[in-house]
N, C-alpha and C positions, 0 to 999 in steps of 0.2 A: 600461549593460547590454551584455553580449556579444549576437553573431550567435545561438547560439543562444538564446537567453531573449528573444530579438525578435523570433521566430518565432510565428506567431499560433497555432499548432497547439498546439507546446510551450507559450503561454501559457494556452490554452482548455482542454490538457489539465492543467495546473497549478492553474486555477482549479477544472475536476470535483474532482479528487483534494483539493484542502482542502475544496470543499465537502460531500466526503462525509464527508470525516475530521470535521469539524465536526458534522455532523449525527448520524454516528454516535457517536462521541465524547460526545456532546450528551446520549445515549438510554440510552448502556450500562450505567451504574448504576441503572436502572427492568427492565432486561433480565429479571431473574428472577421481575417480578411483570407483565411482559406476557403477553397473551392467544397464544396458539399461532400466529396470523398474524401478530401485529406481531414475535415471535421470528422466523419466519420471513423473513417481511421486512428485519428487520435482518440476518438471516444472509445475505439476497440481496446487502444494500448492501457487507456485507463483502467476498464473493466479488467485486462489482464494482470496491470498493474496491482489492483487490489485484491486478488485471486491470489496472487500469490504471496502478496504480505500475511492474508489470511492463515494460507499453507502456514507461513513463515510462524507466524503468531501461537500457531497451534505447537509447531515443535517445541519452541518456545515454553511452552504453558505445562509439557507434558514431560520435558525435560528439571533432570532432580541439577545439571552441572551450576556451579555459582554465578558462573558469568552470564549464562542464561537467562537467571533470575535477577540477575542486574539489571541486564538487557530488555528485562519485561518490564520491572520497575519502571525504566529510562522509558519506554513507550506507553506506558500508562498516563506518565507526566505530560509526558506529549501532548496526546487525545488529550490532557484538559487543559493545555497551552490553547487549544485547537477551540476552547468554549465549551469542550463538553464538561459535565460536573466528573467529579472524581469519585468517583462509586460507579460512573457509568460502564455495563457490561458491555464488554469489548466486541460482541455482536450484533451491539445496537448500534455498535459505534460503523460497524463494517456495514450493517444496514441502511443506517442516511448517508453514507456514502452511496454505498449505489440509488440509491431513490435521489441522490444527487446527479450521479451519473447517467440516468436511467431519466431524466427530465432535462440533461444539456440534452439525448441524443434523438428526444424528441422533439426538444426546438428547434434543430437541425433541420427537420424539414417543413 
């Protein structure tokens, strides 16, 4: 494993980030027949969800280790698996995400 992935911060925040993606992941297809809170709440875990890939993104970005810069590559590819163009900045990309999230948890009510 490289320096950074050794890092216990970077592992602890690696572990939140799949464990929400699991558990939200886990819920999303029940989503249209939850009660108004448990929506709600999923929409929290979302928003946390993407706060902390954020975080995640930035060590990433700021970090010189190689597997790193793999690591960012590999999520860049993503984002434009995902539709966005590939040049797209990565804060625009974190931005229609919430103006995504930020419009489920207004149709919610």
């Amino acid at each position: 494993m490289s320096d950074f992935f050794d890092s216990d911060i970077v592992r602890e925040g690696l572990e939140e980030i799949n464990e929400l993606q699991m558990e939200i992941y886990g819920s999303t297809m029940q989503f249209p027949s939850m009660s108004r809170e448990m929506k709600l709440d999923h929409v929290e875990k979302l928003t946390l969800l993407v706060e902390k890939q954020k975080i995640m993104w930035t060590r990433l970005s700021l970090s010189d280790d190689p597997e790193a810069k793999r690591t960012l590559e590999y999520l860049r590819q993503s984002i434009s698996m995902l539709g966005f163009s590939p040049t797209t900045d990565v804060n625009s990309f974190f931005e229609s995400v919430n103006k995504t999230i930020q419009s489920l948890r207004i149709n919610i009510d």
